[in-house]
C-alpha positions in Angstrom: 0.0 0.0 0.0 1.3 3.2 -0.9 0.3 6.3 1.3 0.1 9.9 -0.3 0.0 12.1 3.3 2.3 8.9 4.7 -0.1 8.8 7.8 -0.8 5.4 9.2 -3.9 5.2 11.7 -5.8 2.8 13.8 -7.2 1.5 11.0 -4.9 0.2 9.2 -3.1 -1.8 12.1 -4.4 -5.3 13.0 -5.8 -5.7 16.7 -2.8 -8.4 17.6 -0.4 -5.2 17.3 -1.5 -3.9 20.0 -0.9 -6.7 22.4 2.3 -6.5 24.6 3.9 -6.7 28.1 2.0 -3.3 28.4 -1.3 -3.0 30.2 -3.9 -1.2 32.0 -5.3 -2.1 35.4 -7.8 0.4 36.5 -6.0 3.8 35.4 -3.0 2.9 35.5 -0.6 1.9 32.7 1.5 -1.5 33.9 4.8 -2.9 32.4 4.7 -7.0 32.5 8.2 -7.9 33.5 8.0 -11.5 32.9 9.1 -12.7 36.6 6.2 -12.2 38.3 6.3 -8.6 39.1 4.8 -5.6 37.2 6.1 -1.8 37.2 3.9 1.0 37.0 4.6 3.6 34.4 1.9 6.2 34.4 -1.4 7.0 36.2 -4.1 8.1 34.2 -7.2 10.0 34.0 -9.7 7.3 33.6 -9.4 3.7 32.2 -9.9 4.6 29.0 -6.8 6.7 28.6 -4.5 3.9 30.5 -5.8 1.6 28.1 -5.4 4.0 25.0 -1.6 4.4 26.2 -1.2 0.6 27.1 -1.8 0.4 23.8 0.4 2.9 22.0 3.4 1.1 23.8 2.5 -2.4 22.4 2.2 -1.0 19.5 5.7 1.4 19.7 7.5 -1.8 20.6 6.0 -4.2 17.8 7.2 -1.7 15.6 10.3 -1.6 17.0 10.9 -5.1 17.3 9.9 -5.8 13.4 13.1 -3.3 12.5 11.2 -0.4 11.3 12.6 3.1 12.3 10.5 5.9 13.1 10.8 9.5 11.9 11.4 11.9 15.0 
């Protein structure tokens, strides 16, 4: 697919891309460490936000695990 404005949104990214090691639990935004414990990054507003930025990381780190670079 070729993109004219180079945008990519919501859309166009399947649902498993947004599953990761990040999480929300009530309004807060949780890192999975893998050994049994969790870190807390943020606390949100509501659980809708911790869930929106849960998923942004997932996503951030897929696409930086797959080797693609990201303009700045």
């Amino acid at each position: 697919m070729i993109l004219d404005d180079n945008i990519v949104n919501k859309q166009m990214v399947e649902n498993e891309n947004f599953d990761g090691l990040n999480y929300a639990k009530d309004n807060g935004v949780w890192f999975d460490k893998q050994n049994g414990d969790s870190i807390c990054l943020a606390f949100c507003n509501n659980k809708h936000t911790a869930q929106a930025v849960a998923e942004a990381l997932n996503l951030l780190d897929n696409i930086e695990g797959d080797g693609i670079t990201l303009k700045k």
